[in-house]
N, C-alpha and C positions, 0 to 999 in steps of 0.2 A: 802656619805663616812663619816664615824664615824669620822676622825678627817680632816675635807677639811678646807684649809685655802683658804682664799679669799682678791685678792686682794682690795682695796679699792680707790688707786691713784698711780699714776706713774706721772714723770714728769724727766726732763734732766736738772742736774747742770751744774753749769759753778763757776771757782773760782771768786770772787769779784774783785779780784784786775788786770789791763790788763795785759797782760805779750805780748811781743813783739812777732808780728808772725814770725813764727821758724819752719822747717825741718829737720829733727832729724833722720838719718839714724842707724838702731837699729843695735846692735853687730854681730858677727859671728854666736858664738852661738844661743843670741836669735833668728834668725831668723831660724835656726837649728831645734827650739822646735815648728814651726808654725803646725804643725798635731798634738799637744797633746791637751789631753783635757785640757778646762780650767781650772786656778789655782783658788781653791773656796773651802771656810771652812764655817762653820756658827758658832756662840758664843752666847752660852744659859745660859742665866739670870736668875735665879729668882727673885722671887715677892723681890725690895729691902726695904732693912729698912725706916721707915718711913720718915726719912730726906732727904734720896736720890730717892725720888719715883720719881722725875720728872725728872732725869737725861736722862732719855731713853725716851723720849716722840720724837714723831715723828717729831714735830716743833725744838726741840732743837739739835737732830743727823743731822737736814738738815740742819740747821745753821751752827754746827761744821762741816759741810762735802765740804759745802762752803769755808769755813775759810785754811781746811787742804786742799784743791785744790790748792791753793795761793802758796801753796809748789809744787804741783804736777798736774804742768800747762797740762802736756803731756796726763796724764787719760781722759783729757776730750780733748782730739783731737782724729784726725781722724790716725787709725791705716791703713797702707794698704801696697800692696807689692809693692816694685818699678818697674819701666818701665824698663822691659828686654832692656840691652844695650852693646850685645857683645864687642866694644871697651874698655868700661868704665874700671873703676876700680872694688874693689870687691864689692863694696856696690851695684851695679848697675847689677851685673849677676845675672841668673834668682830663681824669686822668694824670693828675701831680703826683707827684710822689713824696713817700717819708720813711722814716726808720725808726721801729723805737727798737727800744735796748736796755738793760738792765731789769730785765724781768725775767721769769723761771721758764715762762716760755719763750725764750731768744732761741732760733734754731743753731743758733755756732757757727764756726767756720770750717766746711769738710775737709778733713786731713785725711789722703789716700797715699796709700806705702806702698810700692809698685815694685815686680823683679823683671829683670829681663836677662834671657840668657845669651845676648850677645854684648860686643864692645862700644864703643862711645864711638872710637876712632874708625869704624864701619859703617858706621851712619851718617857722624858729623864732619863734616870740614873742617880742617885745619885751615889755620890764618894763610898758609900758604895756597893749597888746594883752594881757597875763593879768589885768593888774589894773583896769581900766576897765569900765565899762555891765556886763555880770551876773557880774563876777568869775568867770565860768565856761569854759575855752576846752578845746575837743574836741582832745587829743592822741592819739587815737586813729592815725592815720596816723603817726605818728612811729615806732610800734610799726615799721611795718612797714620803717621804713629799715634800710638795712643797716648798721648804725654799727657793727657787730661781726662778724667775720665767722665763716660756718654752719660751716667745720672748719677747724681739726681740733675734736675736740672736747677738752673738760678731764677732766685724770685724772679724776677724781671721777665721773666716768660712770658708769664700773662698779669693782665690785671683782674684776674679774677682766681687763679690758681695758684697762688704764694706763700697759703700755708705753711711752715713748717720748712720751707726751703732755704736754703742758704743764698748770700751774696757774695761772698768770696772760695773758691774755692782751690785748694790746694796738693797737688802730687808730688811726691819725692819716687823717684825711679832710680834704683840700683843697678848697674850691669857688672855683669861677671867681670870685668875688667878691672872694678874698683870704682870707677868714674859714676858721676851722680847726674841728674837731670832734675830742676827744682821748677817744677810750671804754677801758674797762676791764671785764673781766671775770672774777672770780678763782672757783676752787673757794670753797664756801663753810668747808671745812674750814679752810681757811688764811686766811679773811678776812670777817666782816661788814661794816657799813660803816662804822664806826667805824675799822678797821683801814686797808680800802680808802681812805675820805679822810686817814688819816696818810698813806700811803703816797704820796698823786696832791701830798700839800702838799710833800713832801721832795721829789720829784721836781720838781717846780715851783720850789721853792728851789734846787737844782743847778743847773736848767736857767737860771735867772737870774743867778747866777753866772756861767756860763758865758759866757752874753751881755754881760756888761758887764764884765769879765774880774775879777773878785773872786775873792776866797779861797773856797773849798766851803767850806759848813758843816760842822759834825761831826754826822750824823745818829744821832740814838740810840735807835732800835726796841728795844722791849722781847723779842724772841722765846723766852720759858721757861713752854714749853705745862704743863711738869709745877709751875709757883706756883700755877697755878690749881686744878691734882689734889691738892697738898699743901692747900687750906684746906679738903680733904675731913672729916668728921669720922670717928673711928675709923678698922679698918683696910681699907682698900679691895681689897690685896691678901692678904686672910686665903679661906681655900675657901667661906664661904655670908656674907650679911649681917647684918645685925646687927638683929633686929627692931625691938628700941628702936627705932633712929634711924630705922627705916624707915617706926617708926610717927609721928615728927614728919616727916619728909619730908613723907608725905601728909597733914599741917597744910595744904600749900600750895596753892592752888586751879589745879590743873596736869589738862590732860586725857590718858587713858594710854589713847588709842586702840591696839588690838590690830592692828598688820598683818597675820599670819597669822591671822587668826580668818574665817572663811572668810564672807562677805556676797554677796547678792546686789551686781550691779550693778558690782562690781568690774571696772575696765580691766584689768587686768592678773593674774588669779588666778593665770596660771604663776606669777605673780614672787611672788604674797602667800601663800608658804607656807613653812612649817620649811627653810630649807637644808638640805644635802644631809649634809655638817660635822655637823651638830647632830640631826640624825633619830635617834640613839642613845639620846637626853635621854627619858629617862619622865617625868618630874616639870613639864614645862613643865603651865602654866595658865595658861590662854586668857583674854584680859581681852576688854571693848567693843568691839566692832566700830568699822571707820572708817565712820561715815555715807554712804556714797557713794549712797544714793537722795535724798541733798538736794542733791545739786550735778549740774546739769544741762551737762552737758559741750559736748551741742550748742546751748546758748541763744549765740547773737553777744553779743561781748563787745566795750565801750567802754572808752574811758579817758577822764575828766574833769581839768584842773585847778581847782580853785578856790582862789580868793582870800580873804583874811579879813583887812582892816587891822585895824591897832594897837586902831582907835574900836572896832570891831566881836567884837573878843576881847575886849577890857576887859566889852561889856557883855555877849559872853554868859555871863562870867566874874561877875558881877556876879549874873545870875539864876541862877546856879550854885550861889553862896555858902546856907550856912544854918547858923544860930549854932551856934557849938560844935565847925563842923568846918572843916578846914585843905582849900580846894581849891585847884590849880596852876592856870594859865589853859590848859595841857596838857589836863588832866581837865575841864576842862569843857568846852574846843571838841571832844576824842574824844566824850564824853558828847552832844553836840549833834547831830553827827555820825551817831553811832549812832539817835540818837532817829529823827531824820528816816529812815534806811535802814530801820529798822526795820517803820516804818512802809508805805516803797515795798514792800517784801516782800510786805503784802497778808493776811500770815498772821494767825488769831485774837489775841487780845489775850490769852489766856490761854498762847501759845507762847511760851518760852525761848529767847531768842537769847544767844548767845556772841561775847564780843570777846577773841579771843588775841593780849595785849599780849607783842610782842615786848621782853624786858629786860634788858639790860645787867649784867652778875654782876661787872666790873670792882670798884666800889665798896662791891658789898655780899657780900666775902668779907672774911678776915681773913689775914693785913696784906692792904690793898689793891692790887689791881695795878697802878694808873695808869692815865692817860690812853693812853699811847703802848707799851699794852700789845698786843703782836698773837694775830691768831684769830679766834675766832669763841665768846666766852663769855656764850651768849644761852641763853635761858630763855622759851618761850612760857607766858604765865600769864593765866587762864581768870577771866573777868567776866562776870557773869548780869548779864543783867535782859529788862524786857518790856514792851510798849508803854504799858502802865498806870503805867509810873514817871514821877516826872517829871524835867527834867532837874537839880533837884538828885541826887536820887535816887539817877539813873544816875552822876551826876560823884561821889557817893561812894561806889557800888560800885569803879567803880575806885580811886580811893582807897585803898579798905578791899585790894585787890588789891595794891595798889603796895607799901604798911607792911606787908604780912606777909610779904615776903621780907627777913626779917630775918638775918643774918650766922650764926644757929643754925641756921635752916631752911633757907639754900641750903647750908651744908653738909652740911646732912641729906642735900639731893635730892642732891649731888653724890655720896657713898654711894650712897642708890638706883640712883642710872645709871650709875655705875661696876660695879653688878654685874648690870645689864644682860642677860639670855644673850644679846644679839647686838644693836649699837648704833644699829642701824636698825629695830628692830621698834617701836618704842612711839612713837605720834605725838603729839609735847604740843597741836598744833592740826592745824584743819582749818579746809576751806572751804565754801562755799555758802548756802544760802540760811537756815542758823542760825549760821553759824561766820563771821566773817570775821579777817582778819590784818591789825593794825596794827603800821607801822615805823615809827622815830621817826627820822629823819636831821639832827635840830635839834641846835643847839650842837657841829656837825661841822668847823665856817669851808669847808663845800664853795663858798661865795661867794669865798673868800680865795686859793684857787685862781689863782695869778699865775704864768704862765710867762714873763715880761716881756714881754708887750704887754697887761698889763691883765689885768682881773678878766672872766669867764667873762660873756656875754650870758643865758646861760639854762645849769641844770643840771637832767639828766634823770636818775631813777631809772630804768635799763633794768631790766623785769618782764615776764616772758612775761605774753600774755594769756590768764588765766584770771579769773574772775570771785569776789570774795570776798578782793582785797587793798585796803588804806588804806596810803596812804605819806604822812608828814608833813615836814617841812622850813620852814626858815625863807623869804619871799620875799626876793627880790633886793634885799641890802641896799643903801638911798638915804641912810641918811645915818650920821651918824658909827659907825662902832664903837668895840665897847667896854661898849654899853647892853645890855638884857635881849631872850631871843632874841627875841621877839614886837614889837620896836618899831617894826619894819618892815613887819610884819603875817605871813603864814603861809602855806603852800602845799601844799593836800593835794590829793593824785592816788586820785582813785578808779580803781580798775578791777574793774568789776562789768558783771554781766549789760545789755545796753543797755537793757533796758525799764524796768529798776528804777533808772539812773541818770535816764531820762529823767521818770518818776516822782519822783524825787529833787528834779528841778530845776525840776519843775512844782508843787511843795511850799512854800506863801507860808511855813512853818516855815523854811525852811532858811534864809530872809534876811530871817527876823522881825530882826534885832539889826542889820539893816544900813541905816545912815540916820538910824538915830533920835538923838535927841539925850540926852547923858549927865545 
């Protein structure tokens, strides 16, 4: 293979300093997200300036990686789900999750040292190359590098095979050029990407330390999975739930696809039925099926990046607007977004599409958790519309989506999924060719990313390819920081079915706003 990377050593960290053995029963939600894929980006370097060339050497990332463990005891324990325990409380009904850590058996954090014998600047795009002539570049191949490597695999696999397995796991990849590639892969239980970019930014601040011999910082992760279960409302750990709050929960525009509800079309039927634990349960009722006759599994799948400068968001931000309502320039480049996929889809004007906005519960519980709270306290939350809208329209559907998870309502839902009968069965989204998944990785500083030789050439959202994901982030910031996340302009990654993106980009809609003058 023209550009095979190879690894060279692997080996399992452990933090330096002992940290007290501890069992760590992970939040509500996290344990909610136990079926997603791993949370995993990679950050590509070029060759750095001659002063910083040794900052990225594989001896020194594995010393800073030690160092920032001391912070973040829990990565190198053992992830796994807790012992089904009808009595218990909610930590303990089935399929939750926990971590313990500080014990001899913690499996570590894999550390793999990787060569490759080609260039950086032959695989990755420069700031220019993404953003120049059709703002549009095929990252499709990228997928298929090996920046992470195939095993072992992460706890979170199963809940029954997690022995011994890591949660975090980590590559450093050399190319002949000089330039480095630093990838990350976490269970999503213990990390969205919010979490995952604290994480790569303290590590990067160690590791610069290190290099210029300074004082460590004092790193201060938030890890108290149970602040997030405590802004639950009422009592979580009482025997049935509370209808009331159950009945504002579903206020919230949330979809509660059924995994056991038996459908045609289903990959995996063994797996989508009652466990074994729970086949006792007379009282379960069967909700909505997962759609799986709308997602074609075997259509080839693409990945696009596109581009969107600062000019170009202001004005579709601009057609967006309509008196009386407050839109983000977020909301209306998704809302643009969608309008155009919408459209490639092909389907009647009279079909309902869905955009499952992934959301952040950080700030909208009570007290709030912070920024440098760790986990994974996300919420997919469900936005109608249809090709007959237009894109104000659309930009305040989501809108209307965003304000209703208000500080009473996600406590509600937090109730609701805390009594769960099993924390994997209810799917808040899907995908295909009505459903798609957007992430927002903006306002994360994944740019700010300095392991002492410089800021990152390109960062990548690693996503399996399957068709029906949106991933947003800011472009490669040019110029000062400090300003609003859009003044650089935006960078969404589609990965959808190849026909529909190519449809996509043959759509004079999609770059009606680019060029024109303000």
């Amino acid at each position: 293979m023209a550009h095979s990377i190879i690894p060279t050593s692997s080996t399992r960290l452990f933090p330096d300093e002992p940290s007290s053995a501890c069992t760590v029963p992970l939040s509500i939600l996290d344990a909610s997200v136990g079926n997603f894929a791993p949370a995993a980006a990679a950050w590509v370097y070029d060759v750095p300036p001659a002063e910083g060339k040794s900052a990225l050497t594989p001896a020194l990332l594995k010393l800073s990686l030690i160092k920032t463990l001391n912070a973040y005891p829990q990565w190198a324990g053992q992830l796994q789900y807790t012992q089904y325990n009808p009595k218990g409380g909610h930590t303990s009904r089935s399929r939750r999750c926990k971590v313990t850590y500080g014990i001899p058996a913690d499996p570590g954090v894999e550390f793999v040292v990787a060569d490759s014998s080609t260039d950086i600047a032959s695989l990755f795009p420069s700031v220019e190359e993404r953003t120049s002539g059709a703002g549009a570049f095929d990252a499709s191949s990228l997928g298929e590098l090996e920046l992470l490597p195939k095993s072992p695999d992460l706890a979170s696999h199963s809940s029954a095979d997690f022995t011994g397995l890591p949660c975090l796991i980590v590559q450093v990849t050399n190319f002949k050029c000089g330039g480095s590639v630093i990838a990350l892969k976490s269970s999503h239980p213990l990390a969205d990407a919010q979490t995952l970019t604290t994480f790569i930014n303290d590590w990067a601040a160690v590791n610069r330390a290190l290099f210029y011999n300074l004082p460590l910082s004092l790193l201060s992760p938030i890890f108290l999975p149970a602040a997030l279960d405590g802004a639950a409302s009422g009592d979580i750990d009482a025997a049935s739930p509370d209808p009331e709050i159950v009945k504002i929960a579903h206020e919230l525009p949330i979809h509660r696809y059924d995994w056991w509800t038996p459908v045609e079309g289903c990959p995996a039927p063994e797996a989508a039925t009652i466990p074994p634990h729970l086949a006792s349960l007379t009282d379960i009722e069967l909700g909505p099926p997962i759609p799986w006759h709308e997602w074609d599994l075997t259509a080839p799948v693409s990945n696009f990046l596109l581009y969107f400068s600062a000019d170009e968001l202001a004005r579709i931000w601009a057609a967006a607007v309509s008196p009386g309502h407050t839109i983000s320039r977020f909301d209306a480049l998704q809302a643009h977004v969608w309008a155009v996929l919408m459209l490639a889809q092909g389907k009647s004007p009279e079909e309902e599409f869905h955009m499952n906005l992934s959301l952040g519960m950080r700030d909208r519980v009570v007290p709030p958790l912070g920024a440098r709270a760790l986990g994974s306290p996300i919420v997919l939350a469900r936005a109608s519309g249809t090709t007959g809208m237009s894109l104000a329209e659309l930009a305040r559907a989501i809108r209307a989506v965003v304000v209703s998870f208000t500080p009473v309502r996600v406590a509600a839902v937090l109730h609701e999924m805390a009594f769960d009968v099993d924390s994997r069965r209810m799917w808040g989204g899907f995908i295909g060719w009505r459903n798609t998944i957007v992430t927002s990785w903006m306002r994360l500083g994944v740019y700010e990313v300095d392991f002492g030789g410089g800021r990152p050439r390109f960062v990548q959202a690693v996503m399996p390819a399957m068709a029906g994901v949106i991933q947003v982030m800011e472009a490669m910031p040019q110029s000062s920081s400090g300003g609003p996340w859009y003044q650089d302009g935006a960078s969404v990654s589609l990965m959808l079915s190849t026909d529909v993106i190519q449809r996509m980009l043959k759509d004079p809609l999609l770059r009606k706003y680019r060029g024109q003058s303000s």
